[in-house]
Phi, psi and omega in degrees: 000146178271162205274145161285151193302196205286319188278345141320303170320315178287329172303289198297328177282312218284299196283013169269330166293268186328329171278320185290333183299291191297348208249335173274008188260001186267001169243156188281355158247022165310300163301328114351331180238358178270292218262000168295289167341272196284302181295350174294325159323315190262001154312267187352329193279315180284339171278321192282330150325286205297350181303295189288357199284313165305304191274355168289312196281332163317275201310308136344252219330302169292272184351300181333289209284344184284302171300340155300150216269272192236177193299296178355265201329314177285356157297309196280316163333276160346261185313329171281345179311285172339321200269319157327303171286334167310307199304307161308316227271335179269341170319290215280065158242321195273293180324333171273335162289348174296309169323291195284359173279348174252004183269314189083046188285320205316313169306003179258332190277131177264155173001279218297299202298354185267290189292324175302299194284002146316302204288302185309324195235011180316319191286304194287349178271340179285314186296313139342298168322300200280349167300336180278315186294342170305322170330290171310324190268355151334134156335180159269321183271012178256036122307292243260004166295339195281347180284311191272142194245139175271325183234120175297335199258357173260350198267290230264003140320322215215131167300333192290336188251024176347301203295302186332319192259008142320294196310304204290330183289320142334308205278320231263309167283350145327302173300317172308299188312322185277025228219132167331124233274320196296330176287290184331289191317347175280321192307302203281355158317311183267000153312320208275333165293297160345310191294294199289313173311323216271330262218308195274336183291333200279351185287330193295338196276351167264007132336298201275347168270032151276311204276343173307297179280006155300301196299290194307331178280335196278262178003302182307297171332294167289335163265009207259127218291160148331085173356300173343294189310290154018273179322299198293333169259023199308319182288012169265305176302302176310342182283326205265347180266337177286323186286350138311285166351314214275326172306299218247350171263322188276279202330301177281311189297352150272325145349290185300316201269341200266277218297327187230011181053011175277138193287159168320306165298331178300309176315282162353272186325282161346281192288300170353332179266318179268012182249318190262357164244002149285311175296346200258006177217003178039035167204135186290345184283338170275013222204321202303302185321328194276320150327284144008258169328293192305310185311316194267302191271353162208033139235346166126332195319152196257164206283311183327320175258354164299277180322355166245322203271298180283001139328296184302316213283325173320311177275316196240343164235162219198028169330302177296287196319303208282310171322294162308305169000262185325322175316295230278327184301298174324284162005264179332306155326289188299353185269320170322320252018059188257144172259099151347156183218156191298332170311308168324275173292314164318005168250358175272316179309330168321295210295277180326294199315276187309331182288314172337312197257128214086356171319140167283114171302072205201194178270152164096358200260344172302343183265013178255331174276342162274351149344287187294334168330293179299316174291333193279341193249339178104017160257159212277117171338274188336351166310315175339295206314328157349294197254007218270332172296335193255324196286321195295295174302318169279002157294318176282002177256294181289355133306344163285331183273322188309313170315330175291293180322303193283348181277300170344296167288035238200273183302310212283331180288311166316322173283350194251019185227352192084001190293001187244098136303017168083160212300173189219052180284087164323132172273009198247348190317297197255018173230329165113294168257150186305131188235155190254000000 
């Protein structure tokens, strides 16, 4: 019988996680045993992704930038990445204030329901507090010292340290394009060798993701706060899953359908393993290999600009985050009772916009950015503890966009480049073996 394809598979593991979660959390040593037992499996799933993720982007990166005929192309490369990406980034910034100016969630939370969830997570919004301000007391130019690194092999330590080992890989292929082609060529050979082992390890390690996410949702499930709560925000959380929504169903993909004439279902169809293993790992950096692979062997994009464009995007855009940004700012603000002024909010569109880039691809990081948000407009942080019951399933929704997005941008740089040459699918891609 034939195997169903992959994003079935992960469907069927998300919704097999999520019934085992609710069915141990009905024993009193369930959760316990979900989180001795089970969830270190889809730990295990998410370090071997984030294992490859670094010699994928070395290997990728370079061969990219090394194939290009001269530094020009990689100009032009380079500013449409840059430029796109702001350009979303300020869209989903704009699209959440529209949204939460028009839902109003901040008006459903009462007092009492205010002061609880203060009192409950209060502690975890101070500790938040003080990692942003530490941020904050940074020079004005230490983005762009944290960009160039003093040791690559200490950068390429840390996942955290991405945007670093971009610089050095760029630079380092730069030098191969300036360089004799007979002196390169080994080089770029044994990159291009590189590429494709680190490219069959991501086939080996997606064997394993139906049962990685069953392990990471039953863990969700069973540490996941009182339904009550739930309840009591619901209208915030839903204000922040439509305006995502409205990004990963309308937005990018008629983008994708007006530039380049690829249909929703192709779009989709594409995208499906690495939009359901972002939402199933909340962090684009472990998702990145899996991006990568989907952009390139099934929407067409040429590896040169796969191997430049979702790295960056990966490190610096952040569409789904800013977008909640904007929400949880408003929101928070409205729980308060403080009334925003158009200023304001044009200062969240700022703030957010900037804060996004270099944000660390990983869980947890819209709140330290939203820290600083929250301080540029005058509410009081600690507001945070607010939303902190909630932020994990919406770190996974808007973690989806963030994925959408850089693929998005992906493609529209590849069709403005002439680069998409139609899907390239290995036939070993999503079974492992070769079939004739």
């Amino acid at each position: 019988m034939k195997k169903l394809a992959l994003h079935w598979q992960i469907l069927i593991g998300m919704a097999a996680g999520i019934l085992a979660g609710y069915l141990f959390s009905r024993f009193d040593w369930g959760s316990d045993f979900v989180v001795a037992w089970i969830k270190p499996w889809g730990t295990i799933f998410i370090n071997l992704l984030k294992l490859i993720a670094i010699p994928l982007i070395v290997a990728s990166l370079i061969k990219g930038v090394s194939d290009l005929d001269d530094i020009r192309q990689l100009s032009r490369l380079g500013t449409r990445t840059l430029g796109l990406y702001i350009m979303s980034t300020l869209i989903a910034v704009s699209l959440g204030l529209l949204v939460v100016n028009l839902v109003q969630p901040g008006s459903f939370i009462e007092e009492a329901t205010r002061s609880d969830l203060m009192a409950s997570f209060g502690v975890s919004a101070e500790q938040n507090v003080g990692r942003a301000n530490e941020n904050q007391n940074k020079g004005p130019l230490s983005a762009l010292v944290d960009v160039v690194p003093d040791n690559v092999i200490g950068a390429a330590a840390s996942n955290g340290n991405m945007l670093q080992v971009i610089f050095f890989v760029v630079f380092f292929g730069i030098g191969l394009i300036l360089i004799p082609a007979e002196k390169s060529e080994p080089v770029k050979r044994f990159f291009d060798g590189v590429n494709e082992v680190v490219l069959k390890m991501i086939d080996l390690i997606m064997l394993a993701a139906p049962y990685g996410v069953f392990a990471l949702l039953a863990a969700l499930v069973v540490e996941s706060p009182s339904p009550d709560v739930f309840k009591a925000l619901g209208a915030y959380a839903l204000t922040v899953v439509f305006g995502l929504a409205v990004l990963v169903f309308a937005f990018y993909p008629t983008l994708v359908k007006i530039f380049t004439n690829i249909s929703y279902g192709d779009f989709f169809r594409g995208m499906a393993p690495a939009q359901l293993l972002a939402f199933s790992t909340s962090s684009s950096a472990a998702t990145l290999p899996v991006t990568m692979e989907r952009v390139e062997e099934h929407i067409g994009v040429d590896k040169d600009v796969v191997s430049f464009v979702l790295p960056v995007g990966a490190t610096i855009n952040m569409d789904g985050t800013s977008l909640y940004q904007a929400v949880a700012a408003v929101f928070i603000a409205q729980a308060f009772g403080d009334a925003l002024t158009i200023g304001q909010q044009l200062t969240i569109v700022l703030t957010a916009t900037l804060a996004s880039i270099g944000s660390a691809a990983v869980p947890g990081a819209g709140i330290l950015m939203l820290v600083i948000v929250l301080e540029s407009i005058g509410v009081n942080p600690a507001g945070i503890a607010l939303i902190f019951a909630v932020d994990r399933p919406l770190d996974m929704c808007r973690t989806v966009v963030n994925v959408t997005s850089d693929a998005t941008v992906a493609i529209l740089v590849g069709k403005s480049l002439g680069k998409i040459t139609g899907p390239k699918v290995k036939d070993w891609d999503d079974h492992l073996v070769e079939r004739s």
